[in-house]
MARGU-795483 format. One line per 10 residues: their letters; for each residue x, z, y of N, C-alpha, C, O. Coordinates in steps of 0.05 Angstrom, whole numbers, plus 32768, in hexadecimal, padded with zeros to 4 digits. Layout:
% residues N
a) X/Z/Y/X/Z/Y/X/Z/Y/X/Z/Y | ... .
This chain:
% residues 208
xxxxxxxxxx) 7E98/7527/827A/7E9B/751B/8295/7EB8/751A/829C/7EC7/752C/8299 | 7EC0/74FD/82AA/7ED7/7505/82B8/7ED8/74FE/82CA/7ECC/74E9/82D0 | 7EEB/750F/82E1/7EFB/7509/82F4/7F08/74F5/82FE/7F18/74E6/82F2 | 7F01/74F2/8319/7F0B/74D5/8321/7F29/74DB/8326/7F31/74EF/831B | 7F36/74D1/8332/7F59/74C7/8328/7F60/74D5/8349/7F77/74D9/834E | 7F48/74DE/8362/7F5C/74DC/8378/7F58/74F4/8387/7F42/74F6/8393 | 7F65/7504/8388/7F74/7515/83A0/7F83/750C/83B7/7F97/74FF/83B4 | 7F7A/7511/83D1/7F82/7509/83ED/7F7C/751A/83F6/7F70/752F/83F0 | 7F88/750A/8412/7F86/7519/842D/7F7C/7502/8448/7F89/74EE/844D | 7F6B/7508/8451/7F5A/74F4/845F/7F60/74F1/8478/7F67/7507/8480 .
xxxxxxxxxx) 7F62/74E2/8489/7F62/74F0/84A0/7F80/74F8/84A6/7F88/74EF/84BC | 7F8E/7502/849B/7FA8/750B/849E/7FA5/752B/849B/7FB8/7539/84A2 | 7F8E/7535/8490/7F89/754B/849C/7F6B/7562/8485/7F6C/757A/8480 | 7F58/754F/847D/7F50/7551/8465/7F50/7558/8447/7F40/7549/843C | 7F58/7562/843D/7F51/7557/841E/7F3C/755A/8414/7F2A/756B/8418 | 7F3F/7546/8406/7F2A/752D/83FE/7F29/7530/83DF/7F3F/7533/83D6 | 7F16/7531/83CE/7F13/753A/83B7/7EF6/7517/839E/7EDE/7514/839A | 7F01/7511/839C/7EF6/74FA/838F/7EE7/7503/8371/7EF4/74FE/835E | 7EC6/7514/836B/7EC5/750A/8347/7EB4/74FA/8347/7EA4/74F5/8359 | 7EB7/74F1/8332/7EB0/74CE/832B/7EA5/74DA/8306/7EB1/74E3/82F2 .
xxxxxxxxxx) 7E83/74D5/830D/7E77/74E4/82F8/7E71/74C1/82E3/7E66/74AC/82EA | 7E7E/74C8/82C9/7E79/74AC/82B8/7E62/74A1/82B0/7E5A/74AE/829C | 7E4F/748C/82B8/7E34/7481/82B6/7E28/7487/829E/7E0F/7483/829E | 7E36/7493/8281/7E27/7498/8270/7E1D/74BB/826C/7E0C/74C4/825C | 7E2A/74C8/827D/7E2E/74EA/8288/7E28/74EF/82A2/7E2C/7506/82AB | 7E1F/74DA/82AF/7E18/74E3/82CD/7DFA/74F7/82D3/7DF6/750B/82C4 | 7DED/74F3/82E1/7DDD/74FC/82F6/7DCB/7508/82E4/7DCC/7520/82EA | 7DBC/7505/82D3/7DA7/750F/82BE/7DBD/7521/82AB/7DB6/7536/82A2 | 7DD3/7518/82A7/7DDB/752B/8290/7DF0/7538/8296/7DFA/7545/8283 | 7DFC/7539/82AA/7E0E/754A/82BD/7DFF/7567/82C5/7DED/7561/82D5 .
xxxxxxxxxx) 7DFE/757F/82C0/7DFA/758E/82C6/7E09/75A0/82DC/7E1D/75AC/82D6 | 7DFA/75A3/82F9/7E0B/75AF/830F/7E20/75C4/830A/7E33/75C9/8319 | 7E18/75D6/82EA/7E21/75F5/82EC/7E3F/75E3/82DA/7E54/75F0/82D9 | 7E3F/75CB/82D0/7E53/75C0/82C4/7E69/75B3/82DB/7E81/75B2/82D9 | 7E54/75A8/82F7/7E6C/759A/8305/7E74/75B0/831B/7E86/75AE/832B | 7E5F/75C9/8316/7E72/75E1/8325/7E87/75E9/8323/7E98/75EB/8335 | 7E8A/75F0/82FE/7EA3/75F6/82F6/7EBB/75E0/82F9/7ED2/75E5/8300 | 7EB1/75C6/82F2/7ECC/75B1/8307/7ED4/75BA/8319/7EEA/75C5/831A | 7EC0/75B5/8330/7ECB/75BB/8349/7EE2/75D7/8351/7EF8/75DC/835B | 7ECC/75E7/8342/7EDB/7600/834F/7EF3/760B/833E/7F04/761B/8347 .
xxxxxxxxxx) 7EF3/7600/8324/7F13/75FE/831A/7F27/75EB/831A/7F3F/75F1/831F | 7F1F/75D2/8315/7F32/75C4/8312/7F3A/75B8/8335/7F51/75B2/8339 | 7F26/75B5/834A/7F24/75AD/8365/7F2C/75BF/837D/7F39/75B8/8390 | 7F1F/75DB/8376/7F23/75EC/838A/7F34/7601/8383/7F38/7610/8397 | 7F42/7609/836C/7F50/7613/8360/7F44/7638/835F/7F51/764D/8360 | 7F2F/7635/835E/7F1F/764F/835E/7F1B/7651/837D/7F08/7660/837A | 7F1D/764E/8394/7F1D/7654/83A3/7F02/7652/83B6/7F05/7642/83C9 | 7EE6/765F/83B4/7ED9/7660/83BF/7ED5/7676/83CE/7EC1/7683/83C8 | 7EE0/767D/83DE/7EE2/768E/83F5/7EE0/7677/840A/7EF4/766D/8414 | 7EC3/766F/8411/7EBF/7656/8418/7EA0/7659/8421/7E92/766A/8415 .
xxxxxxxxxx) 7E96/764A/8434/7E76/763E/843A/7E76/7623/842E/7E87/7612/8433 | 7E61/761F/841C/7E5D/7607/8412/7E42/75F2/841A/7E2C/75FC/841D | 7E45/75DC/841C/7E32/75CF/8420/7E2B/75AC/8417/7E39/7597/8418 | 7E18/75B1/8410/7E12/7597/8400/7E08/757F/8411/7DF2/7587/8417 | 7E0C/756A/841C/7E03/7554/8424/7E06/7539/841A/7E19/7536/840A | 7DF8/7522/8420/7DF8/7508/841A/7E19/74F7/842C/7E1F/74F4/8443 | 7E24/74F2/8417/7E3A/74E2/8420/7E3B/74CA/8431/7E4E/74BB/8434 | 7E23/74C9/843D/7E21/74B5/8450/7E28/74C5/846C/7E22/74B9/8480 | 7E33/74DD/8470/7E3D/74E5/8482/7E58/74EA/8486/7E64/74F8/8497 | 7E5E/74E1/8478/7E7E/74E5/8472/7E88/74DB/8491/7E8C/74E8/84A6 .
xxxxxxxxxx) 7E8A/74C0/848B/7E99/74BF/84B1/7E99/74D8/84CC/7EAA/74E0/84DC | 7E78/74E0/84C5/7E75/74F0/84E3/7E84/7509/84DB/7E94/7513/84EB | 7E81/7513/84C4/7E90/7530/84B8/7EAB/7527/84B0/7EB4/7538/84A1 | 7EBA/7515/84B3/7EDA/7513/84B5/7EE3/7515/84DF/7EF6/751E/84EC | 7ECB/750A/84E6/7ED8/750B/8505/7ECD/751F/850E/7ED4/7521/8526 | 7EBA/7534/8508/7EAF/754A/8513/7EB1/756B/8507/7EB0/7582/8511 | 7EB4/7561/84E9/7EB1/7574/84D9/7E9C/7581/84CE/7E9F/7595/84BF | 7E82/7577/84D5/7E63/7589/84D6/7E5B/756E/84DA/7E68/755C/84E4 | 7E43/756F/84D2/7E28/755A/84D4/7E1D/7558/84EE/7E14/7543/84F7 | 7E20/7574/84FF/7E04/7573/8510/7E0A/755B/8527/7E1E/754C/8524 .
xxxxxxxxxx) 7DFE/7558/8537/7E03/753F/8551/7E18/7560/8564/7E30/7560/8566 | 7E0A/7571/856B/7E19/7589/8573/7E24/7596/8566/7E16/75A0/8555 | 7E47/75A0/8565/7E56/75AB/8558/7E4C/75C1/854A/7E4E/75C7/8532 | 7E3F/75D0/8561/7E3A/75E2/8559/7E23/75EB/854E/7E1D/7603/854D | 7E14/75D8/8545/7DFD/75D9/8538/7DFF/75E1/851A/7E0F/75DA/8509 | 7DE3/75F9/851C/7DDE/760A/84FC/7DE2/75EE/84E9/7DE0/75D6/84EE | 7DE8/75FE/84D0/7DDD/75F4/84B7/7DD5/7607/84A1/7DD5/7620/849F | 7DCC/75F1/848D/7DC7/7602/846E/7DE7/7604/845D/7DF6/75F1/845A | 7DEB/7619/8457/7E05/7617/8448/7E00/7633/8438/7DF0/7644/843F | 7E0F/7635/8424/7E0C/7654/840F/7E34/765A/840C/7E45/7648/840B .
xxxxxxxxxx) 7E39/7676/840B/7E51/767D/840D/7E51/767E/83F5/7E3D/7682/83E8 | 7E72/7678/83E8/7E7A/7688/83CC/7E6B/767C/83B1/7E6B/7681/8399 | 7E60/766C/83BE/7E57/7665/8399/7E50/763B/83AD/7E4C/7638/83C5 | 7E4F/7626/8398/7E48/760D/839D/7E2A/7605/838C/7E1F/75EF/838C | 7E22/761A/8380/7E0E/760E/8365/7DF2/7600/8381/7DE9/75E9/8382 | 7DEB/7615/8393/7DDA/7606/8396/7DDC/75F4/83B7/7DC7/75EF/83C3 | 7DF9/75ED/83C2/7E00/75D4/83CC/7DFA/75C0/83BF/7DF0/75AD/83CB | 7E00/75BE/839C/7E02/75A7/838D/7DE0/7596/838F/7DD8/757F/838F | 7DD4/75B1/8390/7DB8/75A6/838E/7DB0/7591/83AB/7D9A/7587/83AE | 7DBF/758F/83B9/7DB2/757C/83D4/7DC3/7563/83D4/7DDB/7564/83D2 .
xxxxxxxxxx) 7DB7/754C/83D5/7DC2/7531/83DF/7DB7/7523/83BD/7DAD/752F/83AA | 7DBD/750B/83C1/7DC3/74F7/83A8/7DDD/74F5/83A0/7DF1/7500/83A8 | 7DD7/74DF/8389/7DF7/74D2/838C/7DF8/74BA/8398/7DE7/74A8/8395 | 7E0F/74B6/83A9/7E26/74CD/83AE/7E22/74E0/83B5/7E0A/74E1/83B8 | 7E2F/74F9/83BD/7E2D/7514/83D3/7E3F/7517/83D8/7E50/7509/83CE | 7E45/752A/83EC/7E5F/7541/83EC/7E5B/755C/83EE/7E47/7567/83F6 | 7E71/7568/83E6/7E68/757D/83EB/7E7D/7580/8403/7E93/7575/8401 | 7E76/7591/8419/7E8C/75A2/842C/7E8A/75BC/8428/7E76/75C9/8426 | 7EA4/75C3/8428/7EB9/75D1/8428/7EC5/75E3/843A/7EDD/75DE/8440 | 7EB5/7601/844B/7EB9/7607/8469/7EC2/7628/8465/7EB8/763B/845A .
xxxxxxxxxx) 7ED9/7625/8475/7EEB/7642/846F/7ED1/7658/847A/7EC6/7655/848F | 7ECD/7669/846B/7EC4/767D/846B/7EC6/7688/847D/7EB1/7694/8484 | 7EE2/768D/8494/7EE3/76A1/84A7/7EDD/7694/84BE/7EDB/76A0/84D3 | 7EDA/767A/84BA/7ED5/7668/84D7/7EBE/766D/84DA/7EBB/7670/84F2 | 7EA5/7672/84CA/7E8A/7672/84C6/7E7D/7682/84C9/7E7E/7696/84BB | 7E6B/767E/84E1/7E59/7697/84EB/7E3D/7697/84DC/7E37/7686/84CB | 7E2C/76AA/84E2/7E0F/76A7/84D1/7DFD/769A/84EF/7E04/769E/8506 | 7DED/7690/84E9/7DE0/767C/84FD/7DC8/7692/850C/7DB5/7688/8517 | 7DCB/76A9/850B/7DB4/76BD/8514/7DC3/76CD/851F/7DDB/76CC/851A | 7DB8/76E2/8536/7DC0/76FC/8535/7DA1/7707/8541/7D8F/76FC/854F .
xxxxxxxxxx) 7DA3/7727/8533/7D87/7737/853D/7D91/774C/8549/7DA4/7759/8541 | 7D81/774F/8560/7D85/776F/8575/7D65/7773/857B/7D52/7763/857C | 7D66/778C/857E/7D50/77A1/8586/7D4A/7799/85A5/7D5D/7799/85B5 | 7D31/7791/85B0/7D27/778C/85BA/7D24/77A0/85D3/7D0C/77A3/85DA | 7D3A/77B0/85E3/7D34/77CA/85ED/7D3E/77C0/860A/7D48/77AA/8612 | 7D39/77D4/8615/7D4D/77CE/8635/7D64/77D1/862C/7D70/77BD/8633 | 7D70/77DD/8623/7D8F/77ED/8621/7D9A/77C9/8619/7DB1/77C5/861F | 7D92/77BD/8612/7D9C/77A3/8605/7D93/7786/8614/7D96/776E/8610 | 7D82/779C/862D/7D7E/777E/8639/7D9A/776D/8646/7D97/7755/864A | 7DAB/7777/864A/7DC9/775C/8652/7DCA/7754/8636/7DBE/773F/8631 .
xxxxxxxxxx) 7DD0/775B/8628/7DDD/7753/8609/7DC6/773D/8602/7DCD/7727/85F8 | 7DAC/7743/8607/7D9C/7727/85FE/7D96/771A/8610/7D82/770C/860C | 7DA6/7717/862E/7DA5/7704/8641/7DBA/76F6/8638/7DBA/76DE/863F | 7DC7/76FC/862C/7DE3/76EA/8624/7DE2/76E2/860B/7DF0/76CF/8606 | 7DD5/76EC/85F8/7DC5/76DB/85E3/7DBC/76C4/85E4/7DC5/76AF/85DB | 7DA1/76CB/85F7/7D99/76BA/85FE/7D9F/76A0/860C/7D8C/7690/860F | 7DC2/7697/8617/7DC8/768A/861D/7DDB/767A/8604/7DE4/7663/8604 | 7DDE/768E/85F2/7DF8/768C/85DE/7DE1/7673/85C6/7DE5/765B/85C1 | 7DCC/7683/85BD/7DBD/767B/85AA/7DA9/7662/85B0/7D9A/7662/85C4 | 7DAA/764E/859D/7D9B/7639/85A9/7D7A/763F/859E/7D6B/762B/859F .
xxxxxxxxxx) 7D6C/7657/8593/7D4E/765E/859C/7D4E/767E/858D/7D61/768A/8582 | 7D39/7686/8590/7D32/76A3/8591/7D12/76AA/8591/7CFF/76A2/859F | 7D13/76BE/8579/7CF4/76C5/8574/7CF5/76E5/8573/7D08/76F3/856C | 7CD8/76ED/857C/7CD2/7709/857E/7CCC/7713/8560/7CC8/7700/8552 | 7CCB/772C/8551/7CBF/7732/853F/7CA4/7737/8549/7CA0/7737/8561 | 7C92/773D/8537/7C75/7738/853E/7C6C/774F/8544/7C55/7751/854D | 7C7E/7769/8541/7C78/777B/8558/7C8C/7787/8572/7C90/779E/857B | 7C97/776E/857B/7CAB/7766/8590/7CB7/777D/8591/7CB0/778A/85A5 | 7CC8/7788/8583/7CDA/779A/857D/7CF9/7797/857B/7D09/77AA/857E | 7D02/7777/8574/7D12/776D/856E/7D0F/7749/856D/7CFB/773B/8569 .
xxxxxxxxxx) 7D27/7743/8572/7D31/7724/857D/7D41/7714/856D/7D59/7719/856D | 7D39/7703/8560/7D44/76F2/854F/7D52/76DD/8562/7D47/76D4/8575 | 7D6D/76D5/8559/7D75/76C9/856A/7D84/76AD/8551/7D93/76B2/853D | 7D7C/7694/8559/7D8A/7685/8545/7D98/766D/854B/7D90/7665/8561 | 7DAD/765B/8540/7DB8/7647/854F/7DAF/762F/8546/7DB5/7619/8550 | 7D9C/7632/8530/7D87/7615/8533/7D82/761B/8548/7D8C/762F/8554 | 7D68/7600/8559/7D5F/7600/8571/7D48/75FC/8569/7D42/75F6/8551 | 7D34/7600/857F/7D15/7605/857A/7D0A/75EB/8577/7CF4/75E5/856E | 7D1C/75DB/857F/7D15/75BE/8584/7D18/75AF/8568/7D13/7597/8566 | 7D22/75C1/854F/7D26/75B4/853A/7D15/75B1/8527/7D16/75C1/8514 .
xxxxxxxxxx) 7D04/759E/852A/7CEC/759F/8516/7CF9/75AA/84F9/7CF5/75C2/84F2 | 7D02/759F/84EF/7D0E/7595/84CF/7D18/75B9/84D0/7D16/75C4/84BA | 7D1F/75C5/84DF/7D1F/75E1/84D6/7D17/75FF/84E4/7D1E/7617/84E0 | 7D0B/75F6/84F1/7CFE/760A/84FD/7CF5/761A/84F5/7CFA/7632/84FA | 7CE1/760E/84DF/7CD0/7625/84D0/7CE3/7641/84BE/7CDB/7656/84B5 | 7CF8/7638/84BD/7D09/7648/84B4/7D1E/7659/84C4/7D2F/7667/84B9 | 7D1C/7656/84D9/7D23/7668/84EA/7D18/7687/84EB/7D00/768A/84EE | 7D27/769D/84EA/7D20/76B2/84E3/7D12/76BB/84CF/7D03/76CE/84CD | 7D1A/76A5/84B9/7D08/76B0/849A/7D2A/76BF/848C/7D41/76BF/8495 | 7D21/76CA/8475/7D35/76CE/8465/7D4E/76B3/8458/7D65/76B6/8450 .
xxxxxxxxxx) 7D39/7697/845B/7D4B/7685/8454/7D65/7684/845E/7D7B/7683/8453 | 7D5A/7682/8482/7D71/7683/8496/7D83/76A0/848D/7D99/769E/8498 | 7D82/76AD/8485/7D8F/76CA/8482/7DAA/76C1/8469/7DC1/76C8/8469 | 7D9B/76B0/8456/7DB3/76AC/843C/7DBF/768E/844D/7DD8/768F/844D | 7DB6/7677/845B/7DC0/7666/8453/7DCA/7662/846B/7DDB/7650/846C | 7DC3/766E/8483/7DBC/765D/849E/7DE4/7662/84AB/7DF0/7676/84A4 | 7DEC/7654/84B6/7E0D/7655/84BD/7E0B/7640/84CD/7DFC/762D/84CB | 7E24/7646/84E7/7E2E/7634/84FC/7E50/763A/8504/7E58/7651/8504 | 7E63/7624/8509/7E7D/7629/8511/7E7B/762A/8527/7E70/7616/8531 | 7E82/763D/8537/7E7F/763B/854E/7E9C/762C/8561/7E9D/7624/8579 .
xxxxxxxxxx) 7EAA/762B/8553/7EC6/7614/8565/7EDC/7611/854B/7EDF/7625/853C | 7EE9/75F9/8546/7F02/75EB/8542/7EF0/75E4/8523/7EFB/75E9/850E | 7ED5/75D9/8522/7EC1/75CD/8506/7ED5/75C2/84F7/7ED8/75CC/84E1 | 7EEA/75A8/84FF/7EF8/75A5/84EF/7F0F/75AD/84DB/7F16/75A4/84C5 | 7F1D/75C7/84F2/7F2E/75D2/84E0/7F1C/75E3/84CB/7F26/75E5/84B4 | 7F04/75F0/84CE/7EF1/75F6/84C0/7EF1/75F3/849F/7EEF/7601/848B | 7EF4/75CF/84A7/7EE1/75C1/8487/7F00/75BE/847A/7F12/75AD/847F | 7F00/75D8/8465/7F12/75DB/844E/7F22/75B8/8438/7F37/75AD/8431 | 7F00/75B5/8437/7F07/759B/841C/7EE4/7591/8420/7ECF/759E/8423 | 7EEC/7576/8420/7ED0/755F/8415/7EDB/755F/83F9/7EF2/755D/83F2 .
xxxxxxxxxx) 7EC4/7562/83E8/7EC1/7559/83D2/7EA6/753E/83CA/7E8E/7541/83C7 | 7EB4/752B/83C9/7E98/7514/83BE/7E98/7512/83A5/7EAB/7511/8395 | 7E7C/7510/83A2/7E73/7509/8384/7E62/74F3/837A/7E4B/74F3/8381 | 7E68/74E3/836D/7E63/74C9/8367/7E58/74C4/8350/7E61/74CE/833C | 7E3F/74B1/834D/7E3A/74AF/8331/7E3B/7489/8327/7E2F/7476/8331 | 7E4F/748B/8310/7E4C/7469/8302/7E67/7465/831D/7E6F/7471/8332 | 7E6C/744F/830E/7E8C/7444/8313/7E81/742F/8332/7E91/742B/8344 | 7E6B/7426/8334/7E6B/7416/8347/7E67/742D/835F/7E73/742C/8374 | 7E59/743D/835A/7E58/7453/8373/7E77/7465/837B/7E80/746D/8390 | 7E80/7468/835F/7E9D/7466/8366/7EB6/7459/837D/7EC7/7464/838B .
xxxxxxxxxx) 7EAD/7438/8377/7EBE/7426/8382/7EB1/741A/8393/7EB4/7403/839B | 7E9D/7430/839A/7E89/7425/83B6/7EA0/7442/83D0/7EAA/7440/83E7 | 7E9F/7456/83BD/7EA8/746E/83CC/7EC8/7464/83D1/7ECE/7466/83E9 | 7ED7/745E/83C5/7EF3/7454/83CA/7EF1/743F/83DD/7F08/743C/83E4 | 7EE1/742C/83EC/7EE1/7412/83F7/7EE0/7420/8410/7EF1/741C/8422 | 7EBE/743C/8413/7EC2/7449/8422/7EDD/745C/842B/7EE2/7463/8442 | 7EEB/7462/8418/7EFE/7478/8428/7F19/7468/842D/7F2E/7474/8432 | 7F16/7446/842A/7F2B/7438/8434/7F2F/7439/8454/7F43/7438/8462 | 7F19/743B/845A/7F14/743A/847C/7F24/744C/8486/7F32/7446/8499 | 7F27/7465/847B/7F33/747A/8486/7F5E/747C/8483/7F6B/746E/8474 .
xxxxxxxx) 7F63/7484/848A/7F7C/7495/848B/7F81/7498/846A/7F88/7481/846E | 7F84/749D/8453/7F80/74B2/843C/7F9D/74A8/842F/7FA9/7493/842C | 7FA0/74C0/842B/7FC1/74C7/8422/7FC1/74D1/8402/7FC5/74E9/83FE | 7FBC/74C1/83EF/7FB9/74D1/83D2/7FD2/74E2/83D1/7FE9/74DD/83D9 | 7FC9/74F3/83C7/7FDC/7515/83C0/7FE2/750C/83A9/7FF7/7500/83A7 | 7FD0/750F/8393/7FDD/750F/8371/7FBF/7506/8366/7FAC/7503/8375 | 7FBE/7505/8354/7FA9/74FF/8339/7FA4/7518/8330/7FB5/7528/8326 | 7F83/751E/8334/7F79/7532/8322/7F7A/7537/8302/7F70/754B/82F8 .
């Protein structure tokens, strides 16, 4: 497999990470644990002290002017710390992956004991957190920044999923997002992604 030719900076403010997987080595015979080790050596320079997350590159516009997907800044997502293997697994081609400093990044839950001694502390929870569930012997308060109102993930609110994956920035999302990385498969999806990142600002750095 190789590497597409471009390193930037997007935005004035971004970097921007271009691989460009070759149509006879792409998508069927590209193996993730193969374009991990790209990424995270030759792209990120070892540096995953990071939240990672995998999405469809048709969001690129809203996550260059916002930094996060959600319509609200501050809205949860799915993301996994310290490792990209299973970001890679979400989106088609194209994707991206984002790139979110580790210390900016909160976990999308918090749990307290259900007692008087804590009733202020979960009045202000309760204002902080966009929903909240009892354990089933109301002992304790799950508190999460999905909202109850979120079909598409509700059901995972207060499971163990939310526990590995569930994360929210709570202020400055964009200084947050470290590096976009897009990934492209076959040369026309390539020079579909360059047409797209004409629109923008992008300042090439050097050649990978």
């Amino acid at each position: 497999m190789e590497l597409s030719h471009l390193s930037a900076i997007i935005e004035g403010e971004i970097p921007l990470f271009l691989i460009g997987l070759e149509p006879e080595n792409s998508t069927e015979n590209i193996t993730n644990n193969r374009l991990e080790n790209i990424i995270i050596k030759e792209i990120l320079k070892n540096d995953i002290y990071n939240v990672f997350r995998g999405t469809d590159f048709s969001r690129l516009t809203y996550v260059i002017n916002h930094g996060v997907e959600g319509e609200n800044p501050t809205d949860a997502f799915w993301a996994i710390p310290f490792s990209i293997d299973k970001a890679l697994e979400y989106g088609g081609y194209p994707k991206m992956l984002l790139c979110y400093d580790f210390e900016q990044c909160q976990r999308s839950y918090e749990r307290i004991k259900n007692t008087d001694e804590n009733a202020v502390q979960i009045s202000k929870l309760k204002n902080t957190y966009k929903s909240f569930l009892y354990s089933k012997d109301n002992k304790e308060i799950w508190f999460s920044m999905f909202g109850d109102n979120d079909e598409r993930n509700y059901n995972r609110i207060g499971t163990p999923y939310e526990m590995s994956y569930g994360y929210y920035i709570p202020k400055n999302q964009k200084k947050a997002l470290k590096y976009i990385v897009a990934i492209a498969s076959g040369k026309d999806w390539i020079n579909q992604l360059m047409l797209e990142f004409s629109k923008y600002d992008v300042k090439i750095q050097s050649q990978i």
